[in-house]
C-alpha positions, -999 to +999 in steps of 0.1 A: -334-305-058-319-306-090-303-341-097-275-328-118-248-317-092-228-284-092-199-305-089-189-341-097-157-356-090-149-392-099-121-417-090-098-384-080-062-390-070-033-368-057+000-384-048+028-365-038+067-379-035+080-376+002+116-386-001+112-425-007+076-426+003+043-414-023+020-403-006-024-407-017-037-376-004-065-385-021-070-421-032-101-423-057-121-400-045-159-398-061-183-370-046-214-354-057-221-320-045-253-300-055-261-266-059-271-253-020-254-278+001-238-270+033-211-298+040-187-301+067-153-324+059-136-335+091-109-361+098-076-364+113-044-344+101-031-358+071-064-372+061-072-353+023-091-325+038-073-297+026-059-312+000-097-322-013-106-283-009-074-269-030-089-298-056-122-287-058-107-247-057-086-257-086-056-245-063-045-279-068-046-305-100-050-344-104-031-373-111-060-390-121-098-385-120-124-363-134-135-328-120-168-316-140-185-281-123-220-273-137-213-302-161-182-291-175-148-309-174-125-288-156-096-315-152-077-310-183-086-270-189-049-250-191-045-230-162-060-194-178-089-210-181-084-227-148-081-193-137-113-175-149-133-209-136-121-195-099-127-159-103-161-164-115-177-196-092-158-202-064-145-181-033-119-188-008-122-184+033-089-194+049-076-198+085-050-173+088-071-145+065-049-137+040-053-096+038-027-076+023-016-056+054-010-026+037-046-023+018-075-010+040-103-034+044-124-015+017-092-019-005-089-061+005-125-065-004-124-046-039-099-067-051-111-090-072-137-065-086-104-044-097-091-083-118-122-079-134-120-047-148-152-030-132-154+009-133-139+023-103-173+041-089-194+007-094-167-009-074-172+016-050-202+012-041-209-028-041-175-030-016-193-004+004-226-030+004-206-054+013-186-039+044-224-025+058-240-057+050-208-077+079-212-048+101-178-034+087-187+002+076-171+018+099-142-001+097-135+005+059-103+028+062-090+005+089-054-015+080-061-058+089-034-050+118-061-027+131-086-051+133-101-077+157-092-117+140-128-117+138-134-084+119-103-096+097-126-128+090-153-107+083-133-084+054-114-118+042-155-136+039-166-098+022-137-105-009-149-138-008-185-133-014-181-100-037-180-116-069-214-135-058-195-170-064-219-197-063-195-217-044-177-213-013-148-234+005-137-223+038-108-240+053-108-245+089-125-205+087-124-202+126-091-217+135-075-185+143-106-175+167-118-172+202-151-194+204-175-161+204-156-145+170-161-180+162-200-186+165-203-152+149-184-163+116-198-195+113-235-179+115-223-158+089-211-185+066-246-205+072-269-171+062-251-169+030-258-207+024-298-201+037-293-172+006-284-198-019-242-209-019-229-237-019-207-241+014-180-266+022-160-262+055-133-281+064-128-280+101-114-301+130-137-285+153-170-314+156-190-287+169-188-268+139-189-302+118-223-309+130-235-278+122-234-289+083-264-307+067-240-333+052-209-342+070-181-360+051-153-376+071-116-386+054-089-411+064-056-417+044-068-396+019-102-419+015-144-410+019-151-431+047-184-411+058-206-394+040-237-383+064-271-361+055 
């Protein structure tokens, strides 16, 4: 394995002001994450989990630390550039899908080739790869309120893997799912890893957890495990 990491964060810190109270959601927080690595982040509510993935999404941006991604510094980049960092390297997988309701799955899934500019027959034909390649093609036309949770997974992990993002955060991905949609998503999620992206997971589920080759665990907004 390559010893420089795909991402290195150092000494990363979020507060937040609660009325009287600040808040570390994450207090110095230093992780190395390399190219291929399937990690799990678990801890109780409130622990940094999510606020760790919107930080290493750049959703979210630090009070102190450094962020470098394929050994550059992301922490002080304006937002546009911010910006083209995520549409390029890193897709999103959340709990509750996020699908515009009124775009067909096909439509859900082309978006972020249409940001990009892409001719609209090339786009055509990758978002019908994509659908086949989940089982989806025949589901193409369909609206997400016409769609199982798990098929709504599915479309929301197709938009997330279209741009071929070498990274991938999914935030508790099977939350919304009955254990068999479940199993099926999460099998997913690990044959795209097996093909060479990066996958992080945040989940409260230990079975899941487990599943992951590394398994971090959080508490008040600290790394208190970190297991290969």
């Amino acid at each position: 394995m390559n010893d420089e990491p795909l991402i290195a964060l150092r000494d990363i810190c979020r507060e937040f002001q609660v009325g009287d109270e600040t808040v570390h959601a994450l207090d110095h927080v230093s992780l190395n994450i390399h190219a291929g690595d399937y990690i799990s982040v678990m801890g109780p509510s409130g622990s940094g989990k999510s606020t760790l993935l919107n930080m290493l999404g750049l959703l979210d941006q630090t009070n102190a630390g450094s962020y470098r991604f394929a050994g550059r510094e992301l922490t002080t980049l304006p937002e546009e550039q911010r910006a083209q960092v995520r549409r390029d390297n890193i897709g999103f997988i959340f709990q509750s899908f996020h699908l515009i309701p009124r775009l067909t799955a096909a439509e859900n899934v082309e978006l972020p080739l249409v940001l990009t500019g892409m001719p609209a027959s090339e786009r055509k034909v990758k978002v019908r790869q994509a659908l086949a390649g989940l089982g989806l093609a025949d589901r193409a036309d369909h609206r997400p309120a016409q769609l199982s949770g798990g098929q709504q997974q599915r479309v929301a992990i197709a938009r997330a893997t279209i741009m071929h993002a070498p990274l991938l955060l999914a935030d508790e991905p099977t939350g919304n799912l009955d254990s068999h949609s479940s199993t099926e998503v999460i099998r997913i999620l690990e044959d795209l890893n097996t093909q060479g992206i990066t996958l992080v997971v945040v989940t409260h589920d230990t079975e899941i957890g487990k599943r992951a080759r590394r398994r971090i665990r959080m508490v008040d907004g600290r790394v208190v495990g970190d297991d290969a």
